[in-house]
C-alpha positions in Angstrom: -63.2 -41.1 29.8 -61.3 -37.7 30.8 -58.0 -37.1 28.8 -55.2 -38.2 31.2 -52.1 -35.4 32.4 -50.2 -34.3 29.7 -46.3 -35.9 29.4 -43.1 -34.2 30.2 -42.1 -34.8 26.8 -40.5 -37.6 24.6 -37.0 -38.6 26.9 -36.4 -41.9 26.2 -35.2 -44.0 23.6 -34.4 -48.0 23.6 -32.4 -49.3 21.0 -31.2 -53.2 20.3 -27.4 -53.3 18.8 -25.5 -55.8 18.6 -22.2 -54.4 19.3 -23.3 -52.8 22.7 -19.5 -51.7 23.4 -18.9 -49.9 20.4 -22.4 -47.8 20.3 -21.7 -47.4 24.1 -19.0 -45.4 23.3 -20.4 -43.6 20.4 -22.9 -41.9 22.4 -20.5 -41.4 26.0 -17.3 -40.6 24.1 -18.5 -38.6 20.7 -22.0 -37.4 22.1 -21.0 -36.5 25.9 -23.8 -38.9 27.5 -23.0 -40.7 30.9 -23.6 -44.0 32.0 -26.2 -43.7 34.1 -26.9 -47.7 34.9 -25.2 -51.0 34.0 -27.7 -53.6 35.5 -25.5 -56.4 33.5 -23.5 -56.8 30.6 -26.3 -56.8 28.2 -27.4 -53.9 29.2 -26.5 -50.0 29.7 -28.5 -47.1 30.6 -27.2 -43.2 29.1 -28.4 -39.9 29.9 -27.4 -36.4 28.9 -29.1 -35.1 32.2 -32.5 -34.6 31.3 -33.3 -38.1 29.3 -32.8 -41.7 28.8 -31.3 -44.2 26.2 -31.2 -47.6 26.3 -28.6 -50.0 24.8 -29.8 -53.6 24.9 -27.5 -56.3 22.9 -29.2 -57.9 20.1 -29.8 -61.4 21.4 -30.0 -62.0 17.3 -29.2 -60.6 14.2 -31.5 -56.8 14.2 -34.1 -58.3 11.7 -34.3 -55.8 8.7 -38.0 -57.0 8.0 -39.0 -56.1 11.5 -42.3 -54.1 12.0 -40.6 -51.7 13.9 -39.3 -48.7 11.8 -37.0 -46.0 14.0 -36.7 -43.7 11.2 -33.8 -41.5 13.3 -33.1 -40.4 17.1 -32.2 -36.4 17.8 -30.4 -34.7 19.7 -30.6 -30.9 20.3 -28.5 -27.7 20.7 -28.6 -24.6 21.7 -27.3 -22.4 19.0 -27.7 -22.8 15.6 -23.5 -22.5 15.0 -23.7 -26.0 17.5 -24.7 -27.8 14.3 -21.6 -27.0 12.3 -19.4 -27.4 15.0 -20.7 -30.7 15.8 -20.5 -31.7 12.5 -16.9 -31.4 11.9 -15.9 -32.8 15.5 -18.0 -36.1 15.0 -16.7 -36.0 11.2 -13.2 -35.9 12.5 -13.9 -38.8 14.9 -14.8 -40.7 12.2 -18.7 -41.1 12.1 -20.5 -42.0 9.0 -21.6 -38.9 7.8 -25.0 -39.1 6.2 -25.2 -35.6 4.7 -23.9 -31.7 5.3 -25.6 -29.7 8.0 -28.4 -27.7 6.1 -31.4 -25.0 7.1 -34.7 -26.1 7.6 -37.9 -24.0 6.6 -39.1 -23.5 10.3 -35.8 -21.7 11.2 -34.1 -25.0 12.6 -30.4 -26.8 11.4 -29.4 -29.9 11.0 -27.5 -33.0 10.0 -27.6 -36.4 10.4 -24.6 -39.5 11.1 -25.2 -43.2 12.2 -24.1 -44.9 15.8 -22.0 -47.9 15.2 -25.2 -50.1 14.8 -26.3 -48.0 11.7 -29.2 -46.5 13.6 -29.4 -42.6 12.4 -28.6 -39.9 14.6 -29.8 -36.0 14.2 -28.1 -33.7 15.7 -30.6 -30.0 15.6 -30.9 -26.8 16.7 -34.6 -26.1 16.6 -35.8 -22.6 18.0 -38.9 -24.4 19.7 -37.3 -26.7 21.6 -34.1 -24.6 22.5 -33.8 -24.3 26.8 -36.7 -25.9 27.5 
């Protein structure tokens, strides 16, 4: 069997929470994204322009000894100085903080903070992926 087309990338993301409100707003308010669809009230599409993330709400308690591991979701930036600035605007918004923004080995910058659901959040500059 041939190998199929390559993908356009990795652009979406779905994500059960249980407070869909609150990480609604996280991501729209704090992280610029736009509601893209609302098919009902247990559901909301986001998009930044060039992806997709999906909030569904939790019909259950998020089951910690699920099989399914989402280690983090990223989003990226354009130059290096976005990480910092990012950093102390979503600190001063109140996000959990997970660490500082630090350098990476490859060139790239980072830190990372949790949505309201405790799911964690990257925000990067990496050169590789910078305007494409």
């Amino acid at each position: 069997m041939m190998r199929p087309p390559a993908t356009t990338g990795l652009r979406h993301v779905a994500l059960n929470v249980q407070d869909i409100e609150a990480c609604e707003r996280f991501y729209t308010d704090l992280l610029g994204m736009r509601v893209e669809w609302r098919p009902d009230a247990n559901n909301v599409y986001l998009t930044s322009g060039n992806d997709n993330l999906a909030l569904h709400r939790a019909t259950a308690a998020v089951n910690s000894e699920s099989a399914q591991r989402l280690d983090h979701i990223g989003f990226v930036v354009n130059a290096i100085g976005d990480v910092d600035a990012w950093f102390m605007y979503l600190k001063s918004k109140g996000a959990v903080m997970m660490e500082e923004p630090s350098a990476h080995r490859d060139g790239a910058r980072s830190f990372y903070c949790q949505d309201p659901a405790g799911n964690t959040v990257q925000i990067i500059y990496h050169p590789s992926l910078v305007n494409k």
